[in-house]
N, C-alpha and C positions, 0 to 999 in steps of 0.2 A: 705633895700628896703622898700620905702611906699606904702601906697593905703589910698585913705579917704573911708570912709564906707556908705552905703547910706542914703542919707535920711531916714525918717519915712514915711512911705505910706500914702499921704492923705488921710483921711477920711472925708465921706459928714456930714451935721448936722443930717441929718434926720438916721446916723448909714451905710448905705452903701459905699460898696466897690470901691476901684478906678477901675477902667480897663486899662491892656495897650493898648494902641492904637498903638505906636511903639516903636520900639528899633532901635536905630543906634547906630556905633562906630564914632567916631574921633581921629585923629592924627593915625589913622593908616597906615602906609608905609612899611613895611616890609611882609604882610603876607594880603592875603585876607579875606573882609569883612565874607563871608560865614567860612572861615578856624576859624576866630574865634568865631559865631554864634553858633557853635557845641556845645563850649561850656558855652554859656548859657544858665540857665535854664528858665530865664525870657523871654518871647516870644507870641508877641499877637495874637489873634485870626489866622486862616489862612481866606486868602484873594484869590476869584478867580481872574484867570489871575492876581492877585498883583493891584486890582484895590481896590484905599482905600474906604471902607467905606462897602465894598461889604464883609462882613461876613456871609458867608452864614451857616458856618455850627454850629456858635452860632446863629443865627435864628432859625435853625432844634432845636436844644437843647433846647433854652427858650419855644418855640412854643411848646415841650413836657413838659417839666417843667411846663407850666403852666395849663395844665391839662385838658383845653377844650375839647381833643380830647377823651377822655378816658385814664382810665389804662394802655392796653396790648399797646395802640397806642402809648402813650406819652413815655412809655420805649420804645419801638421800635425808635422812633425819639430820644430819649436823647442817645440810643446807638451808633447811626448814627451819630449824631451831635458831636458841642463840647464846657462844659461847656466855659463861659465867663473866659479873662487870668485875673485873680484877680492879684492886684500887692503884693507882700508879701515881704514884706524887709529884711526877715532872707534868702529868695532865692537872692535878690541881693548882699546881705553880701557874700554867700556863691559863685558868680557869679563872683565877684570881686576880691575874690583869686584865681580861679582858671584863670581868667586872666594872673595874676600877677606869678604865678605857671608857668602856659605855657611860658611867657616871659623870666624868669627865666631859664629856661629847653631848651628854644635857644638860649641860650647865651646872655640875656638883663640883666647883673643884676642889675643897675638902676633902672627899670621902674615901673612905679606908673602910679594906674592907680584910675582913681576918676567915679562913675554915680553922674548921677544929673536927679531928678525928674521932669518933668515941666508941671503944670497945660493946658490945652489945652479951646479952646470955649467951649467946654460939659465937663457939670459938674461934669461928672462921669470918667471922660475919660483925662489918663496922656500920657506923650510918657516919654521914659527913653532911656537916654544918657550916654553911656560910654566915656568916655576921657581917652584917652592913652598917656601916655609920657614916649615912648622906652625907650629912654637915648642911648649911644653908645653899639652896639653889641661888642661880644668879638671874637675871632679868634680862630683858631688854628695853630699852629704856627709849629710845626715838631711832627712828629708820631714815635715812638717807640715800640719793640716786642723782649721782654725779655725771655729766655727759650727756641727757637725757634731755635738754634743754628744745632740740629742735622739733619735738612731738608738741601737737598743738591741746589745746585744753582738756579738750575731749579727751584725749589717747592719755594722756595723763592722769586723769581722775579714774580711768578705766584701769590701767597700770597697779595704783593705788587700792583699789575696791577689790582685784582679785587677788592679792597678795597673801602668801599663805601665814605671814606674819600682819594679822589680824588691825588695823587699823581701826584707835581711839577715837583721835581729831589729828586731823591736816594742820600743819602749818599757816598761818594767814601770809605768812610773807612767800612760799611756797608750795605747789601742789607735790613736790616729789619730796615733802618732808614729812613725815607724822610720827604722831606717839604712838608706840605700839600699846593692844590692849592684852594688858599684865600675861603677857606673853613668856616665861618661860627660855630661856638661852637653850638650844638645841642646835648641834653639828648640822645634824641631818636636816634639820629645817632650814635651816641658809642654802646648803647642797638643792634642796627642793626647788629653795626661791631663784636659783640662780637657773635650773633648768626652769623655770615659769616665765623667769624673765628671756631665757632663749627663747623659748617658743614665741611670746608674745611681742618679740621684735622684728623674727621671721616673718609672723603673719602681717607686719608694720611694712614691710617692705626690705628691710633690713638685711637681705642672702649671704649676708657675707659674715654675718656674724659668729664666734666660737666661743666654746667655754671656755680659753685664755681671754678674752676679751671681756670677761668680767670678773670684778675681783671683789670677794666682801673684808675689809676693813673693819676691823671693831677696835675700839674704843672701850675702857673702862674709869667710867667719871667718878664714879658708887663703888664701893668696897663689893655690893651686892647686886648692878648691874650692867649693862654695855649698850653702848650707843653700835651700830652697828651701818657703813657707808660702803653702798654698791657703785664701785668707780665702773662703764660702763664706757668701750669706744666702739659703739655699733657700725661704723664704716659707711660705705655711701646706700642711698636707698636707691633703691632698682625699679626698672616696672619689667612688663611680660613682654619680651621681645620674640625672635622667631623662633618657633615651636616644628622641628625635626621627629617626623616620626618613620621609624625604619622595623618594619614587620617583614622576621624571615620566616617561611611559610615550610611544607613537608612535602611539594608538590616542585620536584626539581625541573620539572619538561615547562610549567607554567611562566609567561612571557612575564619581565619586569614592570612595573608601573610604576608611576610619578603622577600625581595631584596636588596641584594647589586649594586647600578646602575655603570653600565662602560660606566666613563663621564671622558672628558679630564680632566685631571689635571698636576697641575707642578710636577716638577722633587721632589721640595724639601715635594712636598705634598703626593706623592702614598703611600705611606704605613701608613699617621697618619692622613688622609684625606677622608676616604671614605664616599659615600653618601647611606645613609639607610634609605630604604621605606617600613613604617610598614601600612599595611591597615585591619582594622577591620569593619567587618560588610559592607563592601561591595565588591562585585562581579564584574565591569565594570572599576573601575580605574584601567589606566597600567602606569606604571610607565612611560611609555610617556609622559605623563604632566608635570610631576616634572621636566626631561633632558629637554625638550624645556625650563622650564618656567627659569631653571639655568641661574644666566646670569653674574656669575662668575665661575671662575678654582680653586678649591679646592686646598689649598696649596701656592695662591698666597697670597698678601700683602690685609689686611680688608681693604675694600669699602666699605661703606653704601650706597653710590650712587646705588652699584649694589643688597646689600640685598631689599633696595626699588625696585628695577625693580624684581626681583625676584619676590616678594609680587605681583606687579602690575601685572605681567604675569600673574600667578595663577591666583586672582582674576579675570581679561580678559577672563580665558575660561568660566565662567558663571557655572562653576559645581559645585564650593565650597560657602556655606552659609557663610562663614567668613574663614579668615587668619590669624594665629599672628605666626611673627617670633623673637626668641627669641636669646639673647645671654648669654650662660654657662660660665661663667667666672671661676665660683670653678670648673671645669673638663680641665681647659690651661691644655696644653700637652707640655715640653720645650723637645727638641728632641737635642741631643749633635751636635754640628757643626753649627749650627742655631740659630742666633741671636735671632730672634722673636719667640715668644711661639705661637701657634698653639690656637685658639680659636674657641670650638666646636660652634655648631648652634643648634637651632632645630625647626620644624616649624610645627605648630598644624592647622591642617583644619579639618572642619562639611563638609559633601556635603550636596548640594542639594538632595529633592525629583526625579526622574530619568525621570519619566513620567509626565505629567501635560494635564490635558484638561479640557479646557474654551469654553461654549457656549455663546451667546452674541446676545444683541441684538440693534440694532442702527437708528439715525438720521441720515440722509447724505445731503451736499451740492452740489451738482454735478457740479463741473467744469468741463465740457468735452474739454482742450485744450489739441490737440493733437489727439483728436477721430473725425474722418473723417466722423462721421455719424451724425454729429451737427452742423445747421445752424440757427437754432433759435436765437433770441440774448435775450434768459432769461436765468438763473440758473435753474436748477432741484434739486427739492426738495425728499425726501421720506423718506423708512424705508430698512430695511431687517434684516436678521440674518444672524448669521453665526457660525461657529464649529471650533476651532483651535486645534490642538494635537502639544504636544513639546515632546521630546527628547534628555534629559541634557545628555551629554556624550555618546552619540550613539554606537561609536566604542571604547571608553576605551580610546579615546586620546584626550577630551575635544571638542570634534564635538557634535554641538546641531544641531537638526533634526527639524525641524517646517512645516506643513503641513495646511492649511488654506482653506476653500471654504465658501463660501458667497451669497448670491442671497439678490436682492435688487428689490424693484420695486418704480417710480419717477413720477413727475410730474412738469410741470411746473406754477408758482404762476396766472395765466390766463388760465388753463386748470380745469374740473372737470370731466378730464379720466385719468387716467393712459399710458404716453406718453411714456414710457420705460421701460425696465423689463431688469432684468441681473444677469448673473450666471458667476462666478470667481473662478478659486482655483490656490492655490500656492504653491507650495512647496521650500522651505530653505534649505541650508547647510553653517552652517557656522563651520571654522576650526581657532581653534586661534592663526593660523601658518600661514606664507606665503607658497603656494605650490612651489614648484621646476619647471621653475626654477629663479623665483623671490627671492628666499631668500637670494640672496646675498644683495638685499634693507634692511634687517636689520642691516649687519653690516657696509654698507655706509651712513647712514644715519642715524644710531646711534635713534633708533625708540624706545619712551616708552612703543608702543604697537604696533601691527599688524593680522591682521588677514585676511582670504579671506572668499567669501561670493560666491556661487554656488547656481541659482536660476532659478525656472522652471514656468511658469505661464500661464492659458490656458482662455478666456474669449470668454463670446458668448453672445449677445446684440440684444433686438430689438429693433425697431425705430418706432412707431405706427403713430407716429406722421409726419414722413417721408417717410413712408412705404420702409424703409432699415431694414436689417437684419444682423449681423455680427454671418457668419455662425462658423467663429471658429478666433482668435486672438491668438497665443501663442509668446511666446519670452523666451528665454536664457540669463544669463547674468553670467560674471565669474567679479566677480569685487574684487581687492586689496583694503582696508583700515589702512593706515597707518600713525598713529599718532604721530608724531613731539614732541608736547609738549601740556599740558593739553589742551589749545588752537589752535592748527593748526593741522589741519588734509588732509593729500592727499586721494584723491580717485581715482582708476587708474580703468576704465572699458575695462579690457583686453578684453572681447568680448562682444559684446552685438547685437546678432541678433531678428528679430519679424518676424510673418508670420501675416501679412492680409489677409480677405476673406471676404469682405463685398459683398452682394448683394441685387438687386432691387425686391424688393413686386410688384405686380402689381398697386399698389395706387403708385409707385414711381415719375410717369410723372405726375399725374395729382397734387401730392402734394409736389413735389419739382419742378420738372423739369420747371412744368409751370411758380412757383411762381418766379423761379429762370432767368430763360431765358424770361418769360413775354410770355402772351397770342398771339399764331400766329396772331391772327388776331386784337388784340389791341393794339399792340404794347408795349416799355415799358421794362425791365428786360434788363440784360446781352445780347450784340446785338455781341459782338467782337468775333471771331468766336475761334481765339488762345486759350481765354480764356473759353469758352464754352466745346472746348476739354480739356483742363486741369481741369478742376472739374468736367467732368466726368468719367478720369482719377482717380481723385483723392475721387469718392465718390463710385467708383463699381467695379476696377481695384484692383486685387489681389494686394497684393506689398510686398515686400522682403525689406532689412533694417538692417543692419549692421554698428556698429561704430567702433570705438579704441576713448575715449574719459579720458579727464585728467582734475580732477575739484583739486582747492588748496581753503580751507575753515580755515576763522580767525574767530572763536565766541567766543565775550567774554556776551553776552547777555543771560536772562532766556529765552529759546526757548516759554513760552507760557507768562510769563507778561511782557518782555522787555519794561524794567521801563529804563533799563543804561545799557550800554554798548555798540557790534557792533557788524554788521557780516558783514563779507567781503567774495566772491566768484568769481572766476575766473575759466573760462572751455574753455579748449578746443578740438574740437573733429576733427575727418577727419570720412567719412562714405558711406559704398558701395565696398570700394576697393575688397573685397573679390567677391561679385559677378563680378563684373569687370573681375578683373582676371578669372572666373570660362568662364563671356562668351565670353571671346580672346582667352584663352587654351584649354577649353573642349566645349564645346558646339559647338560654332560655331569661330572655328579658321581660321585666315585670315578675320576678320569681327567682329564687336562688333554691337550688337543690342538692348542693354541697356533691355535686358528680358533675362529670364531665362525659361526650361521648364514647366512648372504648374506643381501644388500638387493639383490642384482641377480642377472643369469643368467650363465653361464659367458662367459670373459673368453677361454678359449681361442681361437687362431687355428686349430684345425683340424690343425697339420701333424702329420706324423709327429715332431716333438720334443717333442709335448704329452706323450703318452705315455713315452715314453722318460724325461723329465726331470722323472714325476711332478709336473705341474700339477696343484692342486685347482681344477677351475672351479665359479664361483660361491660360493666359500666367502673370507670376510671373513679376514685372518693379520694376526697380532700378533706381535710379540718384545718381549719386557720389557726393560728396559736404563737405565741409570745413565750420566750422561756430566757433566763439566763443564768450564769454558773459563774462561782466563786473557787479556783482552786490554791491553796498557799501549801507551799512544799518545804522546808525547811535541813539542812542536812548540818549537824554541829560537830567538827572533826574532836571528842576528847584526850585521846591519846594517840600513838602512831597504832594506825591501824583498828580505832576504834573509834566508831560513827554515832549517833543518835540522831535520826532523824524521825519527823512527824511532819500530818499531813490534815490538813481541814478542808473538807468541800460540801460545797452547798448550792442546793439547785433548786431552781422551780419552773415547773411549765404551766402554761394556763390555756385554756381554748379562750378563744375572744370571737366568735359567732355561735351560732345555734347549738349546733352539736358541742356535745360537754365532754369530751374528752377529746387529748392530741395526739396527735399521729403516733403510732406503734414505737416506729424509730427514734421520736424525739422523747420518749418517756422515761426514768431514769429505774435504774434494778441494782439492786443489793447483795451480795453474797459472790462467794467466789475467791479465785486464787489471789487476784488484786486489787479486792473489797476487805468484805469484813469476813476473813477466812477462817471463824468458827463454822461458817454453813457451805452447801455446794453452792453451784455455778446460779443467783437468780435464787437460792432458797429463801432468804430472808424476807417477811415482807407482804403483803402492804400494811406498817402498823402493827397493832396486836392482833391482826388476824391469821388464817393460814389457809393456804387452795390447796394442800397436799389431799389426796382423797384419805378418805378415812373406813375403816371396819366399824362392824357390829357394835363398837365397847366405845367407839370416838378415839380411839388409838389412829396416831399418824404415821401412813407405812410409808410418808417420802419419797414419790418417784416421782413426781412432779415437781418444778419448780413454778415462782412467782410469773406465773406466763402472760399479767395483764401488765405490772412495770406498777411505777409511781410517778405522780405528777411533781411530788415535793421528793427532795433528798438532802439527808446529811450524816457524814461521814468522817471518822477522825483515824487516825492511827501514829501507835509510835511503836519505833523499834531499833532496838539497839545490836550494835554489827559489830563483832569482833574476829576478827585472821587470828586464828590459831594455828595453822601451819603455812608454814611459804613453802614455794616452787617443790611441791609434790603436781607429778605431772605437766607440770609446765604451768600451775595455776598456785593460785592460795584459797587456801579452803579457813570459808570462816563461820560463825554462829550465828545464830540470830533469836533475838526472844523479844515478843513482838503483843502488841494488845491492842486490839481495832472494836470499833462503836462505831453503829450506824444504824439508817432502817431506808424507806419508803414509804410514800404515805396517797391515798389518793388528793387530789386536791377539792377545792370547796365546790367546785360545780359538778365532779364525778359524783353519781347516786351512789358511788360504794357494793357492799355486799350484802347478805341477807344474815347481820350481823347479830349474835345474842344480847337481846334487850336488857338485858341486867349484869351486862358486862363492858363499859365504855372501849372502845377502839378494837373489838372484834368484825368492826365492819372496813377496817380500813383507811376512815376518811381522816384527816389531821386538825387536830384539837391541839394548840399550845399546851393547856394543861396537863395533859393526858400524856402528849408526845415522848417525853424524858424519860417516862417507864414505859414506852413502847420501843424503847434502844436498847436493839441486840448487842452483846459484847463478848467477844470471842477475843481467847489467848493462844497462846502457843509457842513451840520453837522451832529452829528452821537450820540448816544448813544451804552455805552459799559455796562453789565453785566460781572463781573471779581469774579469768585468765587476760588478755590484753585486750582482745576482741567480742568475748561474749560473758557472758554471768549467768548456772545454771542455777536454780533454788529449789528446795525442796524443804515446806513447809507441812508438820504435822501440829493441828490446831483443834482445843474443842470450844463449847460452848460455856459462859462462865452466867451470862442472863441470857434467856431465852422467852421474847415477848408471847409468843405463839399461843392458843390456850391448848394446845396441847401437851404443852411444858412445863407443865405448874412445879414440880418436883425436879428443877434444875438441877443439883447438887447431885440427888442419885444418879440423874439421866446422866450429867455430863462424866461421874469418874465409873459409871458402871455399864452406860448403854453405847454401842457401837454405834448407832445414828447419830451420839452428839460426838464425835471424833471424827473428823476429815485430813484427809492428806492432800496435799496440793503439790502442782510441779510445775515450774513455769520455765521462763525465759528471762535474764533482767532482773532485777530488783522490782519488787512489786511498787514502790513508789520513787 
């Protein structure tokens, strides 16, 4: 194999350095440009957005280097920045083998690969070019597996089928012979097959075996490919003998114990197979833990697959500070009549501290969707405290206890009072077992983990700024968690009931009702009277609330920097049915009345709208309804430190009895800091219409938001993330410029609004045809703060379409009027 070696790095007269300006590849055809970028070391400045000439962060760097700024400041920038790529020719020598290396190692072995330097208009400044000339690739040409004789048909064909060097056709004279399918010669792909073949001889029974114990052999028959033979001396096969488990505990006063546990096992295993639980220094472990976390029969054929899940259980209940399980091989047990020696185990755990309590104290961003006592369209800002108590191992069986209460008080970024106040406590139970009688989902679906989660929550809110009161909010939920594989997780909310109790202050008419419905006598606000009783339904009306709901979650992404990867979510729910039933059978049989008796006393404010817009006070209302969501999240790393990620979500709720619309909470709203942040909090929406009240002229003065929701939603965004400075303050601060589309829509059974007849989708309801020009679309850019633990953003965005018909003159509204420009501040990355 050749390679030419590089040049000499030009150098200027006056003594200075060249810079790279770029690197390219050529003759490249087999493998992508970035695939081989990895491994160069040679590489110029970085470039935002890849726009040349735009080095910003050797600016930062020279701009401290050169020391104008002072001392503490010039390091601060030179840490930030990044020195100029000096060219050095001992890194292209070394760049240029390992080219040639890589080539090599996939089966090139021809190829030669040559850089060549080349002078550019600035004097200082080269670009460097790799040339590549592959030559022919080599093959593989038929696969063999030597020593492998004693696995019987099955385990063989299975051997065969999962091999990451792709099987043609098998052998007729042997299962552990095939043709490979036109497979490609790669280093790394044999390295691959040979850890595939460890693991899948571990899980055979085979403990003993190591990666000196297999060896790949190749062959060259063809000028252009190779026969390739896995010599294989797997050693003796074992089954599960006794199983030692020693948990040293935090609890030094607490008496020792010793257990023998009566856990299923095989025939061939009872008597040389038992499992022993020794616990020192503490008081609360029951050997409960251990029998769940088992997830093999003692006496059977060794699995590693299962001593892994074993470990993973443990670990899962949260009581143990660490796990290590081990295998005895000087204590084999050979038992007469029994092929396989018996191979003890034993497995050493720390617990955890038992109690823990954390006081705190915090920043908050207030999304209120979902909370019925919010129609503002800004965020809420504040503070509060709170007190948390934990409980590792509550009852001796790996149940953690967790207890939480909170009190916060908020405001909104154009307020200088205090618009809210609230008080939360929660209580937890998690068990890291399925309860009965769910547990047969563990052995149908073959689960690495599971657990259930039991959860009690009690909130009570006011609304100053509303004059609403949430005299008490509780809710239950009994929810299954059960994890697939590192990445997929099901969530099953086997019950999840709420109680609301909001009620009206006496400022409630004069500072909603009016703003909302508009001045009797000037006209203006919410005039449709359907809709008038539905949001006062939905703002003082006790309500009841019940689901059965099923979420299926893929994240392969960092939940707080998602720089790469993806989350995917899918849910679906059904909700109400239980009240339903309660008022056809008990309550009032022969008749459904979509209420239920009260838990409290009338919710009414008093005014003359109670009446008018038939309120039931004191009476508990339900609507039954179906709804489900589509979320896919995408994050694509393009360079270091530069992101593009986008985002598609789609919803729909439906009522499925009498009444034509669904629950308040379960309806979907638009706009906002982590929506479509051309509008505020809930402005966008429903459709091409608008609830903002309006003046004399049909001018929209915006102080309301979409306070009825939508039944349909869809949502898109993308936005591209780049770090322009590092560790300023302890963080990296980066950019963001960002384009989001969406809306909300009523759905086909809501009556909609009292819409303009000669204008389609001023009432709200969703029309496929119509829909596409009823999507809002808001741009803008953002700055990110990314420190290790939090990400702050701050997003200035306007409006680019605006369905509303108050917007007809987008273009002037959005670069000349203040209501089409919004600033946003969150927490996080908005997706």
């Amino acid at each position: 194999m050749t390679s030419s070696l590089a040049q000499d790095a030009p150098q200027e007269e006056d003594g200075e350095e060249a810079v790279v300006r770029s690197v390219s590849i050529t003759g490249n055809t087999f493998f992508s440009d970035s695939e081989l970028k990895r491994r160069i070391r040679t590489e110029p400045n970085r470039r935002i957005l890849s726009i040349p000439g735009l080095t910003w962060w050797r600016w930062i760097y020279q701009l401290g280097d050169s020391g104008v700024l002072g001392k503490r400041v010039g390091r601060a920038l030179k840490a930030s920045g990044e020195p100029p790529a000096v060219l050095d020719s001992t890194a292209l020598s070394d760049d240029v083998e390992r080219l040639r290396l890589f080539y090599e190692q996939q089966g090139f072995r021809d190829a030669a690969i040559a850089v060549e330097v080349i002078d550019t208009e600035w004097e200082d400044r080269v670009r460097v070019i790799f040339r590549v000339r592959p030559g022919q690739p080599t093959y593989i040409r038929t696969v063999r597996y030597d020593g492998l004789d004693m696995l019987n048909d099955e385990q063989k064909r299975r051997l065969v089928e999962e091999s990451v060097i792709e099987p043609e056709a098998v052998s007729g004279d042997s299962l552990l012979v095939y043709e490979a399918d036109d497979t490609r010669y790669s280093k790394p792909r044999l390295l691959e097959e040979r850890g595939r073949l460890l693991t899948y001889l571990r899980n055979q029974g085979y403990a003993a075996i190591s990666r000196d114990s297999i060896r790949a052999i190749v062959y060259q028959p063809k000028p252009d490919s190779f026969d390739v033979t896995f010599r294989v001396r797997p050693g003796e096969r074992y089954r599960f003998g006794r199983l030692t488990v020693r948990i040293e505990g935090t609890e030094p006063e607490a008496a020792p114990e010793t257990d023998t546990l009566d856990v299923e096992t095989t025939e061939a295993g009872k008597t040389v197979a038992p499992v022993i639980v020794e616990v020192r220094e503490d008081g609360r472990v029951g050997t409960g833990i251990v029998r769940r976390a088992l997830q093999y029969k003692p006496g059977a054929v060794y699995d590693r697959s299962k001593v892994l899940a074993t470990k993973r259980r443990l670990e899962g209940t949260g009581v143990f500070a660490f796990t290590n399980i081990s295998t005895v091989f000087s204590d084999t047990v050979h038992v007469p009549g029994i092929e396989d020696p018996f191979l003890p185990l034993r497995i050493d755990a720390q617990t955890r501290n038992r109690h823990r309590v954390r006081a705190e104290t915090f920043v908050l961003q207030r999304d209120p969707t979902g909370d019925p006592t919010t129609t503002t369209i800004q965020n809420e800002f504040g503070v509060g405290v709170g007190l948390t108590y934990e409980n590792v191992n509550a009852f001796g069986g790996g149940e953690t206890f967790r207890a939480n209460t909170s009190g916060s008080i908020a405001t909104g970024l154009d307020s200088t009072i205090v618009t809210s106040a609230q008080f939360e406590a929660t209580t937890s139970l998690t068990l890291p077992y399925l309860l009965r009688p769910f547990r047969f989902f563990e052995s149908v679906y073959n689960l690495r983990n599971a657990r259930t989660r039991l959860s009690l929550s009690f909130l009570t809110a006011r609304r100053n700024d509303l004059g609403l009161l949430i005299r008490g909010r509780g809710s239950a939920r009994m929810r299954l968690e059960m994890e697939h594989t590192p990445t997929l997780i099901s969530l099953v909310d086997v019950l999840d009931v709420s109680l609301s109790n909001p009620d009206a202050l006496p400022q409630f008419e004069e500072r909603f009702l009016r703003r909302v419905f508009g001045d009797p006598d000037g006209g203006g606000g919410i005039t449709d009277p359907v809709q008038r009783t539905q949001i006062l339904e939905d703002y003082t009306q006790p309500q009841v609330n019940t689901a059965f709901r099923y979420t299926l979650r893929s994240a392969t992404a960092n939940p707080l920097r998602r720089d790469q990867g993806h989350v995917y979510e899918a849910s679906a729910e059904i909700g109400n049915l239980i009240p339903l039933a309660l008022d056809e059978f008990a309550f009032s049989p022969g008749r459904i009345e979509y209420s239920l008796p009260g838990l409290f006393g009338s919710s009414s404010d008093g005014t003359a709208s109670d009446a008018a817009d038939g309120v039931q006070g004191g009476r508990l209302i339900y609507r039954p309804y179906a709804r489900a969501t589509l979320d896919i999240r995408q994050y694509h790393p393009l360079s270091r430190g530069t992101t593009f990620a986008y985002k598609v979500f789609g919803g729909v709720a439906l009522p499925i009895a009498r009444p034509n619309r669904v629950p308040f909470d379960r309806r979907f709203f638009s706009g906002g800091a982590t929506s479509v942040r051309g509008w505020e909090l809930r402005a966008l929406g429903p459709g091409g219409a608008s609830l903002t009240t309006g003046d004399s002229d049909g001018a929209s003065s915006g102080d309301i938001a979409n306070i009825l929701g939508g039944d349909v939603k869809f949502e898109t965004s993308a936005e591209l993330r780049t770090v322009v400075l590092r560790n300023i303050l302890g963080g990296n601060w980066g950019l963001a410029t960002f384009v989001d589309a969406g809306n909300v829509w009523f759905g086909p059974r809501n009556p909609g609004l009292d819409g303009d007849a000669n204008r389609p989708g001023t009432d709200g309801r969703f029309r496929l045809p119509d829909a596409v020009g009823e999507i809002g679309v808001g741009s803008g850019i953002g700055i990110r703060i990314m420190w290790d633990y939090l990400v702050a953003r701050l997003d200035y965005a306007w409006k680019i379409h605006d369905p509303s018909p108050a917007e007809d003159d987008v273009l002037r509204r959005s670069f000349g009027a203040p209501e089409a420009r919004v600033l946003h501040f969150g927490i996080g990355h908005t997706f």
